[in-house]
N, C-alpha and C positions, 0 to 999 in steps of 0.2 A: 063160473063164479060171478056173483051178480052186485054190484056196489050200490048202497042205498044214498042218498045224498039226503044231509038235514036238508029243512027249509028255515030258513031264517027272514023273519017279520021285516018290513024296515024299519020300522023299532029298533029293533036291536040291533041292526046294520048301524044304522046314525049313532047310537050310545056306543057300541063297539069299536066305531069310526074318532069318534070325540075321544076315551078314553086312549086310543091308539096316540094322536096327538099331543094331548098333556106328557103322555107318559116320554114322548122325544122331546118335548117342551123341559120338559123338568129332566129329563137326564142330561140334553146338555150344560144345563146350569148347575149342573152337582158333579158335573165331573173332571174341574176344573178345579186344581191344587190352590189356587188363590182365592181371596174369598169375594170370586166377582160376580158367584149366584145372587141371591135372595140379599139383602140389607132388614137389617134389624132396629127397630126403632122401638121407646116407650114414650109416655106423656111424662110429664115432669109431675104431675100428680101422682102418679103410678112411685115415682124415685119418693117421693114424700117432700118434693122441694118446690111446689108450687111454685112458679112466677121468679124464682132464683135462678143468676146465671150459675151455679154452681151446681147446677144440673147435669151441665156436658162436661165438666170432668169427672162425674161420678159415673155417668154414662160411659166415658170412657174408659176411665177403669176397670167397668163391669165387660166392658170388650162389646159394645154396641155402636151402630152406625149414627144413631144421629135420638134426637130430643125432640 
């Protein structure tokens, strides 16, 4: 019985290799019950409150990290 082996570019070594990365990159940050992955932020324009501090309690309330 005779085993064929792919051959693989290094092309697609290096892109296979990067994806492998991110992908432990971002699991350890999602797999932690608190929310100390990713931070969520918007612009104050975005809230509709241009230039107002009443931004970051709106922000807050919407359950977002930061303005």
């Amino acid at each position: 019985m005779r085993v064929e082996h792919s051959r693989m570019s290094r092309r697609e070594m290096m892109v296979n290799g990067a994806c492998a990365v991110a992908g432990l990159a971002l699991m350890g940050s999602c797999r932690r019950p608190e929310r100390a992955g990713f931070k969520i932020g918007v612009c104050d324009w975005t809230l509709g409150k241009t230039t107002d501090p009443a931004s970051l309690g709106m922000a807050k309330r919407l359950g977002l990290d930061g303005v």
